[in-house]
C-alpha positions in Angstrom: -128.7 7.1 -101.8 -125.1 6.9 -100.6 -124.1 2.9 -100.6 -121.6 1.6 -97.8 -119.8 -1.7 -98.3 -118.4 -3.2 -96.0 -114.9 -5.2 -96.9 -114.4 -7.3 -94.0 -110.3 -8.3 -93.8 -109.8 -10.6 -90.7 -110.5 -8.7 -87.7 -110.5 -5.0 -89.4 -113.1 -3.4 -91.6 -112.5 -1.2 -94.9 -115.5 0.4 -96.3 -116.1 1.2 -99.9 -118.7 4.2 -100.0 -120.4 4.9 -103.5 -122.2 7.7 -104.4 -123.6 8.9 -107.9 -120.6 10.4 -108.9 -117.8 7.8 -107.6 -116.5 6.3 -104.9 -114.4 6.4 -101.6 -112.2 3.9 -99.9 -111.6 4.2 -96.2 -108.9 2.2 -94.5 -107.0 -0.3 -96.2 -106.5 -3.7 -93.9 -103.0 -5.4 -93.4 -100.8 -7.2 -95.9 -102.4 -10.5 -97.1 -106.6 -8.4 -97.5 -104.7 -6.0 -100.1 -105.7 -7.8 -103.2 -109.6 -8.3 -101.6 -109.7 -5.0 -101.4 -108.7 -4.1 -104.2 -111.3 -6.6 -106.4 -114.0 -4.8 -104.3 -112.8 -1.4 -106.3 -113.3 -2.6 -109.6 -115.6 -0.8 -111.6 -116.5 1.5 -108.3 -114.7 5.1 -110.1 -113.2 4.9 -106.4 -111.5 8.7 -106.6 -110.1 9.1 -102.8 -108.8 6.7 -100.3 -109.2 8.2 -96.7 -107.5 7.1 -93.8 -109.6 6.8 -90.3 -106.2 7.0 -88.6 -102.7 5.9 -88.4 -102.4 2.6 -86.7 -101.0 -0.5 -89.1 -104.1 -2.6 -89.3 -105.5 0.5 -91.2 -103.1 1.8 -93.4 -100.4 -1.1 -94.1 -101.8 -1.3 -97.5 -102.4 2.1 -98.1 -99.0 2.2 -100.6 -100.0 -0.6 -102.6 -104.2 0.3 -103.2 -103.4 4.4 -103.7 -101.1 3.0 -106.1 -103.1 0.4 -108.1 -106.4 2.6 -107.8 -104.0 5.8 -109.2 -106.1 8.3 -105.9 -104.8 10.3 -103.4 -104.4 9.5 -100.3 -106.4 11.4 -97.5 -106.1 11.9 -93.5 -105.6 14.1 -90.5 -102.2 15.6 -90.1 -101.6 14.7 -86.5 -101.5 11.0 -87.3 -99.0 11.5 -89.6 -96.0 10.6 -87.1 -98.1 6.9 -86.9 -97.2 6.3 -90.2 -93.5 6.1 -89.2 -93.5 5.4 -86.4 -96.5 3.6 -84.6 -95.3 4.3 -81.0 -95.8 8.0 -82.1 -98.3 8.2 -79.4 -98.7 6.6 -76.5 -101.7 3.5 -76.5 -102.9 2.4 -73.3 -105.5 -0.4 -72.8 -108.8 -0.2 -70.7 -110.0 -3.6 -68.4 -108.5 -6.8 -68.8 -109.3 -6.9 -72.9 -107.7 -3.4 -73.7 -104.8 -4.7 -71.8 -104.5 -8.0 -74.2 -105.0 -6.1 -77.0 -103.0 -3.3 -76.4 -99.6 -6.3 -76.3 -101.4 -7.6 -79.3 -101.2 -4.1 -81.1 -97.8 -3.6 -79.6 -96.2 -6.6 -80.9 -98.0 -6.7 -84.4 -96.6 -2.7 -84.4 -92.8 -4.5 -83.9 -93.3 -7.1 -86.2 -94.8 -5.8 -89.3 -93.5 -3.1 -91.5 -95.1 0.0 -93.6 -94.7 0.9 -96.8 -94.3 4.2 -97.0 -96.6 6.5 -98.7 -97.5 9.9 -98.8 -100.7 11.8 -98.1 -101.8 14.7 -100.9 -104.7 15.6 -98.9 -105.3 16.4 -94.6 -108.9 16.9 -93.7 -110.0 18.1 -90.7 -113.0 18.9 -89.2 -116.4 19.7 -91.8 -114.5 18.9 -94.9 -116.8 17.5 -97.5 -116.1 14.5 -99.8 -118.2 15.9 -102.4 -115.4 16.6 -105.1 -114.9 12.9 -104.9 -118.9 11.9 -105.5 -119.6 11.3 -102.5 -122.0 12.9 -99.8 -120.3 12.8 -96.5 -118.6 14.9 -94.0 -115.5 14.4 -92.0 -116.0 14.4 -87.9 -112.5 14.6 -86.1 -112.6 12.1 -83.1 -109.7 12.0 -81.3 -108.8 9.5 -78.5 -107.8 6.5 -80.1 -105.2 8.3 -81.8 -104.6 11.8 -82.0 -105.8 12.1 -85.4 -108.5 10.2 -85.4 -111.7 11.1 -88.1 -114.7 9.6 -89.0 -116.9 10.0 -92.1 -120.4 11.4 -91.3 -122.6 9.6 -95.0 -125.1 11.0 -96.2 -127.0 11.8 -92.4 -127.8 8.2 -92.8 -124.1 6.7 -91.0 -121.0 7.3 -89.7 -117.8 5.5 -90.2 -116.0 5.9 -87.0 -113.0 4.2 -87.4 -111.8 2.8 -83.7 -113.1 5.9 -81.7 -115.6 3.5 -80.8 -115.0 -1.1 -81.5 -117.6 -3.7 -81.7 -114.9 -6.4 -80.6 -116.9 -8.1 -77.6 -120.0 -5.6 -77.2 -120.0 -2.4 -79.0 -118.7 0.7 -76.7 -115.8 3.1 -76.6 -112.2 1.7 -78.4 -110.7 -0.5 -75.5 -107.3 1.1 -76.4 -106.6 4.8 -76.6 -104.0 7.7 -76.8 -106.7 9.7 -74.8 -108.8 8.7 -72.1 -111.0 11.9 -72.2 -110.9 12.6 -75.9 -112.3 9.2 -76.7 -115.3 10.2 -74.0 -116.0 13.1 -75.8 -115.5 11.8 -79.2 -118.2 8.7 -78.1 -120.5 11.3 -77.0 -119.8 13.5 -79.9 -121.2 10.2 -81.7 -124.0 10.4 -79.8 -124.7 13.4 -80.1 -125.6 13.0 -84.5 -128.6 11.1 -83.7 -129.9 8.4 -85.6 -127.2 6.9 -87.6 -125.8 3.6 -88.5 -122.4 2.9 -87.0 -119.9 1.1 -88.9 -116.9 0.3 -86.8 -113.4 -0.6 -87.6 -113.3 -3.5 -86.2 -116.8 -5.5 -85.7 -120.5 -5.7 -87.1 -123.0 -2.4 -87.7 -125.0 -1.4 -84.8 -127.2 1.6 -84.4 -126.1 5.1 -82.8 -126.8 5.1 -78.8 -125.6 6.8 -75.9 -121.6 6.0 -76.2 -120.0 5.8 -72.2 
């Protein structure tokens, strides 16, 4: 059985997913969770880092962990531009939250820097993590970003990144590069039946109807 560990960092999630034959990291938090995360990898054989997307709450410390851990560093090549600039791609905000924390995003985007890094691997849709030892699939959601992915574990959960947030109440990401991509990628979701989701940001819920 396929273990998902949950590395909560202030507002943002990183998961640390174990298998028999290692482990992954997905996402690494912003400066100040780095060295949380990276007690959570000790003794895990943690053999890939993957990236759910290129926004800086999810890859500021993505230089510093690859480093320390010694892996490669994994994501989807059209979020590549984030990681240089974040204003890449257009983010808009949906209701009168999306709109608070799209200026949140915005600002924190200005403020903080990212140490650069570079990725040796970009997965796209149906690549396997087995190589690594562990028994998941990658599902390309776009909306939030352009290269948004999630990890499909084990036919047990999926690790959706912020395709879909469980900030307030668990629904579609309340900021997006794509209105109609994040709809289809929520009910692409759906669509994998019974699963756990684990979000980016907020607590597990079970798979639904996404809208």
């Amino acid at each position: 059985m396929t273990e998902i560990k949950q590395i909560i960092c202030g507002m943002v999630n990183c998961y640390l997913v174990t298998g028999k034959e290692g482990s992954v990291l997905v996402d690494t938090g912003e400066t100040g969770y780095e060295e949380k995360v990276l007690k959570e990898c000790e003794h895990k054989n943690v053999r890939l880092l993957v990236l759910t997307h290129g926004h800086i709450d999810h890859i500021q410390n993505t230089a510093y962990l690859s480093g320390r851990l010694g892996i490669p560093v994994a994501m989807h090549k059209k979020d590549m531009e984030l990681k240089q600039n974040q204003f890449a791609q257009p983010l808009t905000g949906r209701g009168i939250f999306g709109k608070a924390l799209e200026a949140a995003s915005k600002s924190k985007m200005r403020r903080n820097r990212i140490e650069d890094f570079e990725p040796e691997i970009f997965l796209k849709e149906g690549d396997t993590l087995e190589r690594f030892g562990v028994r998941a699939s990658v599902v390309e959601l776009p909306g939030h970003t352009e290269g948004s992915i999630g990890l499909d574990v084990d036919g047990q959960a999926v690790i959706v990144g912020d395709a879909l947030m469980h900030m307030v109440l668990p629904g579609l990401a309340s900021i997006y590069w794509d209105k109609r991509k994040l709809r289809e990628s929520g009910e692409k979701i759906s669509g994998l039946g019974s699963r756990t989701i684990y979000f980016g940001h907020g607590k597990p819920v079970k798979n639904r109807r996404w809208v």
